[in-house]
Structure formats: structure tokens, C-alpha cells
GUDRENZA-23055 format. One line per 2 residues: number of its first residue (from 1); their letters; for each residue z, y, x of N, C-alpha, C. Coordinates in steps of 0.2 Angstrom, whole numbers, plus 5000, padded with zeros to 4 digits. Layout:
# GUDRENZA-23055
NUM> A> Z Y X Z Y X Z Y X  ...
This chain:
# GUDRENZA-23055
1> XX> 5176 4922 4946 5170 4920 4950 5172 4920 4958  5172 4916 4961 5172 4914 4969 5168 4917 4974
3> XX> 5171 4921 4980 5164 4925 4981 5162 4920 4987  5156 4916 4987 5155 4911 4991 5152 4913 4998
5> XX> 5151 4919 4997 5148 4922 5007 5154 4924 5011  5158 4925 5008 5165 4927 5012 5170 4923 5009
7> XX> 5173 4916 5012 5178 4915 5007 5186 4917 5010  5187 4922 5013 5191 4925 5016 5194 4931 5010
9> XX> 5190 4934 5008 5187 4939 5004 5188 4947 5006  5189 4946 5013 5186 4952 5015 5176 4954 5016
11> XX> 5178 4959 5015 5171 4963 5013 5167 4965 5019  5161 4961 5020 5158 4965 5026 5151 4968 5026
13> XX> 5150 4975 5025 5148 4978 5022 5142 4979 5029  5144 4978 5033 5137 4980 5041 5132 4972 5038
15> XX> 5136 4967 5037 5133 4962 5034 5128 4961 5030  5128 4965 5026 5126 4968 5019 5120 4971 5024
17> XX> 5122 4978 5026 5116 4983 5030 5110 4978 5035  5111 4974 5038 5109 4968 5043 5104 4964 5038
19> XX> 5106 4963 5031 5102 4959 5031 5096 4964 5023  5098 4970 5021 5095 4975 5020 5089 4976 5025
21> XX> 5094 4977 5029 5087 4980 5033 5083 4976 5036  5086 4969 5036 5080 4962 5037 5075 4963 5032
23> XX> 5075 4964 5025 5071 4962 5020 5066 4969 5021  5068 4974 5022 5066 4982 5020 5060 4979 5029
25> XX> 5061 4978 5032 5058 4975 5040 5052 4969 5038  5052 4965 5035 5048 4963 5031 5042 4964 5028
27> XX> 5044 4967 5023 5040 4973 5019 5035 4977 5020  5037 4980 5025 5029 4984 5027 5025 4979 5031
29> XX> 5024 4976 5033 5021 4971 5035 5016 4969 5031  5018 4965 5026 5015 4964 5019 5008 4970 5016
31> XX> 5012 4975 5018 5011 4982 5013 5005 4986 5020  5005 4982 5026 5001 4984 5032 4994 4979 5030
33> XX> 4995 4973 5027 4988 4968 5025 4987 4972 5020  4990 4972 5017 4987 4977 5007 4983 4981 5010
35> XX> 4987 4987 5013 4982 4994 5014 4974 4993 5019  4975 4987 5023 4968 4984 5027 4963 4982 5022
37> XX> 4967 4978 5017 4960 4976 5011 4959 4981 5004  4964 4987 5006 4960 4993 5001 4956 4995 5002
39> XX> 4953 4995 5008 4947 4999 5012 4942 4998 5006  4941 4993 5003 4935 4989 4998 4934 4997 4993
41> XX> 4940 4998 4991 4939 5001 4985 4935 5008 4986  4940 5009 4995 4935 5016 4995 4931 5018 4999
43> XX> 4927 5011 5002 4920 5011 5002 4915 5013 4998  4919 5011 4992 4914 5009 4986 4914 5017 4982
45> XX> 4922 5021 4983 4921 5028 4981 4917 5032 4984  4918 5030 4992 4912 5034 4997 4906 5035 4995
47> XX> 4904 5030 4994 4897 5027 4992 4895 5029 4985  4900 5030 4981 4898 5035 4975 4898 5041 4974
49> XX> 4900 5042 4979 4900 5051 4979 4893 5054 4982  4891 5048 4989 4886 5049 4991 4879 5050 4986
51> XX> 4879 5042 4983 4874 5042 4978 4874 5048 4973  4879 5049 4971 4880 5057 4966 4877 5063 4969
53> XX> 4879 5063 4974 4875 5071 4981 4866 5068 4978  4866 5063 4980 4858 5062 4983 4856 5062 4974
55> XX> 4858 5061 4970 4854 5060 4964 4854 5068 4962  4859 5072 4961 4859 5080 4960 4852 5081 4963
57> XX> 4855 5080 4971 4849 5083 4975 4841 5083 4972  4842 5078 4971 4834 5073 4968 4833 5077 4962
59> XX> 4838 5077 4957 4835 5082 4951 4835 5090 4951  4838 5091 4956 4837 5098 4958 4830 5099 4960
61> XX> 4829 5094 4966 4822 5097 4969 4816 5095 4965  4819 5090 4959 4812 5090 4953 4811 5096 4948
63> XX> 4816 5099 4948 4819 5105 4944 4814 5110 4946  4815 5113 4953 4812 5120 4957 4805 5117 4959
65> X> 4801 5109 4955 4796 5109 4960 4789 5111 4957
């Protein structure tokens, strides 16, 4: 098999790291929009933990009334 990126066939390993860490430099960017539109889920966990306090509450104070 022919190595077609080097046809010298010396091995350039910084090469390799440059374009590693172009792709890994990318990535979070990506994973920066995801994390902005997970807000949804834990609105909606917020929001149930809420309603569960208020509904306790509610049957508590029917309990002692």
C-alpha cells in the first residue's frame, strides 16, 4: 500500500498533532450549540420539581386543615 500523504515516506508526526488538534478545535464548538439547546430539558426539570413542592404543599395544608 502506497502512503499517499508523504510520498517521501518519511513520517511527520507534528503533522499528525496539527491536524488532531484542528479536528479536537472544532468539536467543542459543536458541543457549545448542544449545551445552549439542553437548557429545554432542564427548564422542564426545574419546573417539575416546582410543581411537586407546590402539590405536597397543597396536600399537606389539606391534611392539617
Amino acid at each position: 500500500m502506497a502512503n499517499t500523504q508523504n510520498p517521501q515516506g518519511n513520517h511527520d508526526p507534528a503533522g499528525n498533532t496539527q491536524m488532531f488538534r484542528a479536528f479536537v478545535d472544532e468539536g467543542p464548538q459543536g458541543g457549545r450549540r448542544q449545551a445552549s439547546s439542553g437548557g429545554g430539558p432542564r427548564i422542564g426539570l426545574i419546573l417539575g420539581v416546582v410543581a411537586a413542592v407546590a402539590i405536597v404543599a397543597a396536600v399537606a395544608w389539606l391534611a392539617f386543615k
